[in-house]
TIRO-2110 file (N, C-alpha, C; in Angstrom, 1 decimal):
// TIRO-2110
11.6, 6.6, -9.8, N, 1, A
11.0, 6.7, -8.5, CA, 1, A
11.6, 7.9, -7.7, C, 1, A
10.9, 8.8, -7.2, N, 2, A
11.6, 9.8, -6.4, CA, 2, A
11.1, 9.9, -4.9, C, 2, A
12.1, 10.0, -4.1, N, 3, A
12.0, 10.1, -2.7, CA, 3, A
11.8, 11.5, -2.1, C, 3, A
11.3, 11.9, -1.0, N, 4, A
11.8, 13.3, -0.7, CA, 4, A
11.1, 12.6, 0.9, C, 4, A
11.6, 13.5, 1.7, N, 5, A
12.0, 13.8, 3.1, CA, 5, A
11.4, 14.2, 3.8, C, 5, A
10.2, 14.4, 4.3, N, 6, A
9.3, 15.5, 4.6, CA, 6, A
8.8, 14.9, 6.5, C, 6, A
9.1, 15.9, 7.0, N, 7, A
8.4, 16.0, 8.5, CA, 7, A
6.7, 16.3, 8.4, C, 7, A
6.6, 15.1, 9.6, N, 8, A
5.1, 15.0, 9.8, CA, 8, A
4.9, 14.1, 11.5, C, 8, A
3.7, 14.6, 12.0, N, 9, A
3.4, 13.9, 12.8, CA, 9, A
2.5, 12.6, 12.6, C, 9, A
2.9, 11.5, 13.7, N, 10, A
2.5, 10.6, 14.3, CA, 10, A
1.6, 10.7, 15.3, C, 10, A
0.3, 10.6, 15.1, N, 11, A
-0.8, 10.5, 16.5, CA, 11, A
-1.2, 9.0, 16.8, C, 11, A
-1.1, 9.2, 18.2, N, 12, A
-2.0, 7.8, 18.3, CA, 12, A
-2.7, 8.2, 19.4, C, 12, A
-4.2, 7.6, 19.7, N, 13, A
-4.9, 8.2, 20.1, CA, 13, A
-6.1, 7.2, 21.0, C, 13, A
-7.0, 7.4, 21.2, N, 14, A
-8.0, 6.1, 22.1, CA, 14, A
-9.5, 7.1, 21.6, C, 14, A
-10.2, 6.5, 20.6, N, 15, A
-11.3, 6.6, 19.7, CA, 15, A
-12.4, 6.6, 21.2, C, 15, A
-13.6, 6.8, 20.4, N, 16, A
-15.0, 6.9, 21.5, CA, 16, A
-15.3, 5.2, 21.6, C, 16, A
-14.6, 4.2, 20.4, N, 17, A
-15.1, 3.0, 20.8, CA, 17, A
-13.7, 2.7, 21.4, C, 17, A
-12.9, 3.2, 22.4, N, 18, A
-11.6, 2.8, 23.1, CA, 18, A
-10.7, 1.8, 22.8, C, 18, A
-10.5, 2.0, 21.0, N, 19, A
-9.4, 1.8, 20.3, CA, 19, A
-8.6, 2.4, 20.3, C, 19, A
-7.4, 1.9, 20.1, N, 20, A
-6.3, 3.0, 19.8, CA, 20, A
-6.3, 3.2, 18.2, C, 20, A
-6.4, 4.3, 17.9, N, 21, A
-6.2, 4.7, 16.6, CA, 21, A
-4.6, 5.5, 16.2, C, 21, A
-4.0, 4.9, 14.8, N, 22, A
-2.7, 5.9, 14.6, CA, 22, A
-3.2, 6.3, 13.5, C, 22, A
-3.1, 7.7, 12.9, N, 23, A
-2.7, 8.8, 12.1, CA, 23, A
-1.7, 9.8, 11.5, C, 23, A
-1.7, 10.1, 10.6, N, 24, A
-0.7, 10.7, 10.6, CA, 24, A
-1.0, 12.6, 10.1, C, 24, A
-0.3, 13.5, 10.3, N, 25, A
-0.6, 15.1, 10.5, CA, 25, A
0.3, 15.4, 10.1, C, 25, A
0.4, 16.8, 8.9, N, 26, A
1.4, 17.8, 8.9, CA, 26, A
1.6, 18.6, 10.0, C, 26, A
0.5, 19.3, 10.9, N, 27, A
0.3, 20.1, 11.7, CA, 27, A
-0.3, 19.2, 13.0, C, 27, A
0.6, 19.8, 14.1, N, 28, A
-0.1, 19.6, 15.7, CA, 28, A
0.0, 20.9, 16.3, C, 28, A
-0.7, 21.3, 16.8, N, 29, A
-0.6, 22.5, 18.0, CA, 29, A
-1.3, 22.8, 18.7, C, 29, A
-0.8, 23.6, 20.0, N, 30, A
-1.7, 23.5, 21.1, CA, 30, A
-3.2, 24.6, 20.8, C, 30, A
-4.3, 24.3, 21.0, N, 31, A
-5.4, 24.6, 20.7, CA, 31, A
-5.8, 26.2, 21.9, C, 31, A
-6.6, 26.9, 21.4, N, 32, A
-7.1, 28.0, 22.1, CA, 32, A
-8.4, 27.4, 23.4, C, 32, A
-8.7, 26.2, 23.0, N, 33, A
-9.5, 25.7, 23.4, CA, 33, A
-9.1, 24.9, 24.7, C, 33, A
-9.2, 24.8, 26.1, N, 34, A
-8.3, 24.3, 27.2, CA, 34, A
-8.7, 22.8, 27.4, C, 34, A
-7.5, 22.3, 27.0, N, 35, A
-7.2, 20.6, 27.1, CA, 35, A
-7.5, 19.9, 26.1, C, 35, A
-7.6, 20.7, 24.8, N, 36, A
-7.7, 20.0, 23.3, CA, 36, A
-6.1, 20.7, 22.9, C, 36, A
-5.9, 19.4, 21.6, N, 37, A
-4.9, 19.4, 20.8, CA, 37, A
-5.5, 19.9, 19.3, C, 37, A
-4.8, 20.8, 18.8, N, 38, A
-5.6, 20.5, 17.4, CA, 38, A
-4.3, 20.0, 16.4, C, 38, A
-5.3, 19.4, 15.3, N, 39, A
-4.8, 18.7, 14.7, CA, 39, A
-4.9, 18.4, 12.9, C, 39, A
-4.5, 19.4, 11.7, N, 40, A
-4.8, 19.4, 10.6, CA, 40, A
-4.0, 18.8, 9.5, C, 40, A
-4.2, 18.9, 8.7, N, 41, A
-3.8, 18.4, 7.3, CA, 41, A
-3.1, 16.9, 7.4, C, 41, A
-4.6, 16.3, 7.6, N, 42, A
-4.1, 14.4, 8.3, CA, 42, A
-3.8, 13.9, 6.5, C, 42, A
-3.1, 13.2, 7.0, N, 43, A
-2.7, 12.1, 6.0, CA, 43, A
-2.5, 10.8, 5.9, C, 43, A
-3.7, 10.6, 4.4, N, 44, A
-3.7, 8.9, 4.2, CA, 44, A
-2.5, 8.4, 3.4, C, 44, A
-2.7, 6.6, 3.3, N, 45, A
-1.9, 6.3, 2.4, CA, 45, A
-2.6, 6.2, 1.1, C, 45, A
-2.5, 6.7, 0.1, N, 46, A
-2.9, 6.6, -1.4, CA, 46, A
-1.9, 5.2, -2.0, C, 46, A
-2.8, 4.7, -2.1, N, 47, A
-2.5, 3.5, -2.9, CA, 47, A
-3.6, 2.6, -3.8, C, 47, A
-3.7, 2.5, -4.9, N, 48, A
-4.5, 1.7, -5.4, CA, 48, A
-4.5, 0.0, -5.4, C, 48, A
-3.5, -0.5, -5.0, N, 49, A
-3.3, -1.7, -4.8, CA, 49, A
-3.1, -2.2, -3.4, C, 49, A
-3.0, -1.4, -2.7, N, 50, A
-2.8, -1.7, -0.6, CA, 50, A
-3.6, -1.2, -0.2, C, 50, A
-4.2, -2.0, 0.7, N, 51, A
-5.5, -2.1, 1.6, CA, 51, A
-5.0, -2.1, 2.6, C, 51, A
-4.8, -0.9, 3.8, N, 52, A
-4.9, -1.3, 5.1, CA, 52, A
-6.0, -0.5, 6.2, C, 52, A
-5.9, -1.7, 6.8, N, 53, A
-7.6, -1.9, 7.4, CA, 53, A
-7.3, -0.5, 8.2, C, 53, A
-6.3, 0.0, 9.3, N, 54, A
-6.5, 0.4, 10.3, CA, 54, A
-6.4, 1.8, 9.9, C, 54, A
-5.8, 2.3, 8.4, N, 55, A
-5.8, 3.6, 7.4, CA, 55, A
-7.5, 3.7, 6.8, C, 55, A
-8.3, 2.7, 7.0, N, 56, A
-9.6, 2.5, 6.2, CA, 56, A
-10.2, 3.3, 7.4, C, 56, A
-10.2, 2.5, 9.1, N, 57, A
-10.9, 3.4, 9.8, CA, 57, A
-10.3, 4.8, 9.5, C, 57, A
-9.4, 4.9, 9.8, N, 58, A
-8.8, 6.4, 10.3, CA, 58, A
-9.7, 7.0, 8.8, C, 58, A
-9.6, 7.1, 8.0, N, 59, A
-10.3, 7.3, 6.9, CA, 59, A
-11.4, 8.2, 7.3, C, 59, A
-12.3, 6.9, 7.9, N, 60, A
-13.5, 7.0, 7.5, CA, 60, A
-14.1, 7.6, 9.1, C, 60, A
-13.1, 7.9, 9.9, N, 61, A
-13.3, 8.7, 10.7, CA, 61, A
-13.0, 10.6, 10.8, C, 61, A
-12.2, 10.4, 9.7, N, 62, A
-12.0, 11.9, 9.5, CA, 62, A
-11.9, 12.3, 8.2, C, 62, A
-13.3, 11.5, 7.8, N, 63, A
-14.0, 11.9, 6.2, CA, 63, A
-13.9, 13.3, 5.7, C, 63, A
-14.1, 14.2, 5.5, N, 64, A
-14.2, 15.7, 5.4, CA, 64, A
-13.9, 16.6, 6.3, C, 64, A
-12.9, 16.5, 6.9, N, 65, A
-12.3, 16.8, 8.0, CA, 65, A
-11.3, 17.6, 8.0, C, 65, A
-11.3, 18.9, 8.3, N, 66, A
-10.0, 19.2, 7.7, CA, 66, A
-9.0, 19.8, 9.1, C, 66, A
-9.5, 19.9, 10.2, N, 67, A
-9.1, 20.0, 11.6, CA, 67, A
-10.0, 19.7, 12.4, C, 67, A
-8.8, 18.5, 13.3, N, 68, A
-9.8, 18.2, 14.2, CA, 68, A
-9.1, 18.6, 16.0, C, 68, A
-9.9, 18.5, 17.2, N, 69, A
-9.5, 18.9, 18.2, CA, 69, A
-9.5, 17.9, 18.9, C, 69, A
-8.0, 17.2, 19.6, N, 70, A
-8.5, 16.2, 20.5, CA, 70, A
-8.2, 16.0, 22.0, C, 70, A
-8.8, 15.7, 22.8, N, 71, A
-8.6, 15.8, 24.0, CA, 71, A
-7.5, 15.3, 24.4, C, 71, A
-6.5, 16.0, 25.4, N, 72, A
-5.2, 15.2, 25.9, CA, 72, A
-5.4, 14.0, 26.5, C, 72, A
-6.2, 13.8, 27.1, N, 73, A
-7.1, 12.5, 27.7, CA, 73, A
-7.0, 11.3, 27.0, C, 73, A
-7.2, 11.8, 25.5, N, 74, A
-7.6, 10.7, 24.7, CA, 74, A
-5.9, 10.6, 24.0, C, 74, A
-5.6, 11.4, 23.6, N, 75, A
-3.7, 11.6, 23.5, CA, 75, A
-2.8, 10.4, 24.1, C, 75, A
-2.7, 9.4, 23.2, N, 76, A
-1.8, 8.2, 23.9, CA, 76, A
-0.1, 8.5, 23.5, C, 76, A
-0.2, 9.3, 22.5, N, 77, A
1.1, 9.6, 22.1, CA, 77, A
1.8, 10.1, 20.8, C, 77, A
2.2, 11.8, 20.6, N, 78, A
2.6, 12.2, 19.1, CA, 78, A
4.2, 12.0, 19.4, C, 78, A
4.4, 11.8, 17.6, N, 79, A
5.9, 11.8, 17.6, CA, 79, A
5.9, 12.3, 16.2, C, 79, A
7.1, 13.3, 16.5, N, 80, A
7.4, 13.9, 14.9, CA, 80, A
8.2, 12.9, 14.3, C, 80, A
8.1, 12.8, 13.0, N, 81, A
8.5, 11.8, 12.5, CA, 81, A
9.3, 12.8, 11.4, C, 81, A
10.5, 11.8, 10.4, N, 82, A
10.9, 12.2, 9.5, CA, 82, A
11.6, 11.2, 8.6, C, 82, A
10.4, 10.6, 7.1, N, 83, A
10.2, 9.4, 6.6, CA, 83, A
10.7, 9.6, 5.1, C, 83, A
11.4, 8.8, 4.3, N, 84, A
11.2, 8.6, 3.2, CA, 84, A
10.0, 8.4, 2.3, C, 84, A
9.3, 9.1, 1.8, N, 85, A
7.9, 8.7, 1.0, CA, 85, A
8.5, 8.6, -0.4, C, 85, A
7.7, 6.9, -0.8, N, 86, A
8.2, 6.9, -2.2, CA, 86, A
7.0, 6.5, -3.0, C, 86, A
7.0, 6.9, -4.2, N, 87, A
5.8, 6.6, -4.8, CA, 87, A
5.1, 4.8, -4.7, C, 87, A
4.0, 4.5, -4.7, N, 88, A
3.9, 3.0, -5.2, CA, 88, A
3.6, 2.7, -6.0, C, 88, A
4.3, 1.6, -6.7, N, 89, A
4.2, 1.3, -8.0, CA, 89, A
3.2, 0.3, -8.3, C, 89, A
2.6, 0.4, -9.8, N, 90, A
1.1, -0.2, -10.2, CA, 90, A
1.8, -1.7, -10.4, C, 90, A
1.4, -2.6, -10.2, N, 91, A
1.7, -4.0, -10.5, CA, 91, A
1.3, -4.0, -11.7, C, 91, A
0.0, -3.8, -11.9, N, 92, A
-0.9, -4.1, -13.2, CA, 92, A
-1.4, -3.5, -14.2, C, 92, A
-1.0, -3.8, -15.2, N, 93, A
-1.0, -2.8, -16.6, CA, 93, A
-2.4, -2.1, -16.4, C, 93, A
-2.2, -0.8, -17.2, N, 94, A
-3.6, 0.1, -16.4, CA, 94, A
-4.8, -0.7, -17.6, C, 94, A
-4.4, -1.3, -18.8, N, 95, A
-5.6, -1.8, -20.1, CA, 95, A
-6.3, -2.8, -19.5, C, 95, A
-5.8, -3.7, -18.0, N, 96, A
-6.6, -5.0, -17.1, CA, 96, A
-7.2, -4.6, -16.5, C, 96, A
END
């Protein structure tokens, strides 16, 4: 199993149906566009055996997405983060 260290942002945010949504970003910066954030290279959790619901929306809201801009308004709060990512391991033999 190997670990590595890698900086990334934390967004959390308030969706058009006034959820808070969290995300995660290699990239935040301030946009040319006045009172948007932009925001690229989001990242899921890849897992074949963990299911989490609130990574399913985030998903499925920034389907084909490869930068998005979001209003400071809607901006509840980034934090750079800096995480151990470790691989996850298959429970179940891949022949079941």
């Amino acid at each position: 199993m190997t670990e590595k260290n890698e900086k990334y942002f934390k967004i959390q945010f308030i969706d058009a149906k006034k959820e808070i949504l969290t995300f995660y970003a290699k990239s935040v910066n301030p946009s040319s566009y006045i009172g948007l954030i932009e925001v690229s290279n989001i990242l899921f959790m890849d897992s074949e055996i963990l299911i989490n619901p609130e990574d399913e929306k985030v998903r499925k809201e920034f389907k084909g997405v490869k930068r998005t801009f979001l209003p400071l308004s809607a901006i509840v709060r980034i934090d750079e983060v800096e995480e151990s990512k470790t691989k996850v391991l298959k429970l179940l033999p891949d022949n079941e």
